[in-house]
C-alpha positions in Angstrom: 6.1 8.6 10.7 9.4 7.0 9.4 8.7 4.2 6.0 12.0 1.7 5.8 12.4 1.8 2.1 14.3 -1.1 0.9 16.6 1.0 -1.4 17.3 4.1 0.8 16.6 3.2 4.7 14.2 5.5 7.2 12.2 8.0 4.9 9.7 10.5 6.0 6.5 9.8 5.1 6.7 13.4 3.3 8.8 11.3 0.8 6.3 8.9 0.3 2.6 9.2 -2.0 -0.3 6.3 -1.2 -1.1 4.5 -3.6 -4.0 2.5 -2.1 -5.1 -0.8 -0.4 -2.6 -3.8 -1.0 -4.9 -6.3 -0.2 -7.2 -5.9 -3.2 -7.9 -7.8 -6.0 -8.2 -6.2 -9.5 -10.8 -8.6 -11.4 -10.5 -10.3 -14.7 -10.9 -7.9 -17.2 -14.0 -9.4 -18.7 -15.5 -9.6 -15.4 -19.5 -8.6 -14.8 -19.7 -4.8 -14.4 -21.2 -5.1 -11.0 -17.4 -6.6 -10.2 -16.1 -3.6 -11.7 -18.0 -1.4 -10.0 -17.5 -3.2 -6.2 -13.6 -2.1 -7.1 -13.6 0.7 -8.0 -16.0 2.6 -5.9 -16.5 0.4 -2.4 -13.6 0.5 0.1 -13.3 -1.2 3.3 -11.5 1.0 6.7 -9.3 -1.6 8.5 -8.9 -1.0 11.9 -5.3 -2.6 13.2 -2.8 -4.2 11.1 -3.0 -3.6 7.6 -0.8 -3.5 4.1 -1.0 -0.6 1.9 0.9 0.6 -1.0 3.1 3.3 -1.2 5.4 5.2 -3.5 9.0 6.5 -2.9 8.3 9.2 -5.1 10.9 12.2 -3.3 13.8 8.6 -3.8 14.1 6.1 -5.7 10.6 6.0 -7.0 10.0 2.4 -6.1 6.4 1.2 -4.9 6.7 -0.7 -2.0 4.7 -2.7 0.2 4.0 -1.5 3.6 2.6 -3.5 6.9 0.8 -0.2 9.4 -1.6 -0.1 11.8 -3.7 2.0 10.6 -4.8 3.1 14.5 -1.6 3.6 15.9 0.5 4.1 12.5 2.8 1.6 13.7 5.0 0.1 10.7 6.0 -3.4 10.7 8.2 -3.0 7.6 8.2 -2.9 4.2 9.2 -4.5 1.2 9.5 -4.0 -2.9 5.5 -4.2 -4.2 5.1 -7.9 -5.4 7.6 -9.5 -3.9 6.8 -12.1 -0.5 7.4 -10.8 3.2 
């Protein structure tokens, strides 16, 4: 599987680390504990399109943003982490 990085072009995914689901929503920090708990331990598995985060961490180190499908590992792109598509 090939990951356009922004900075350096096609990667292998060897270059890359996962860093998690980029579709999640960290909660207020004085948020009820049952919130906190939902977070950190309960995790969806998306079937079809999907954006994940992952680090360039054998480049430049940058965490991007990456559109897959997780059945066919498809990518659809990728961009800097935080920045709009």
């Amino acid at each position: 599987m090939l990951i356009p990085c922004p900075h350096c072009g096609l990667r292998d995914l060897a270059e890359f680390t996962y860093v998690g689901d980029a579709t999640r929503n960290r909660p207020i920090l004085d948020a009820p504990e049952g919130d906190w708990a939902d977070y950190l331990y309960l995790r969806t598995n998306p079937m079809g399109r999907h954006a994940e985060h992952w680090q360039h961490t054998a480049g430049c180190r940058s965490v991007l943003t990456v559109r897959r499908d997780t059945v066919t590992h498809e990518i659809f792109g990728a961009t800097m982490a935080g920045t709009q598509a």
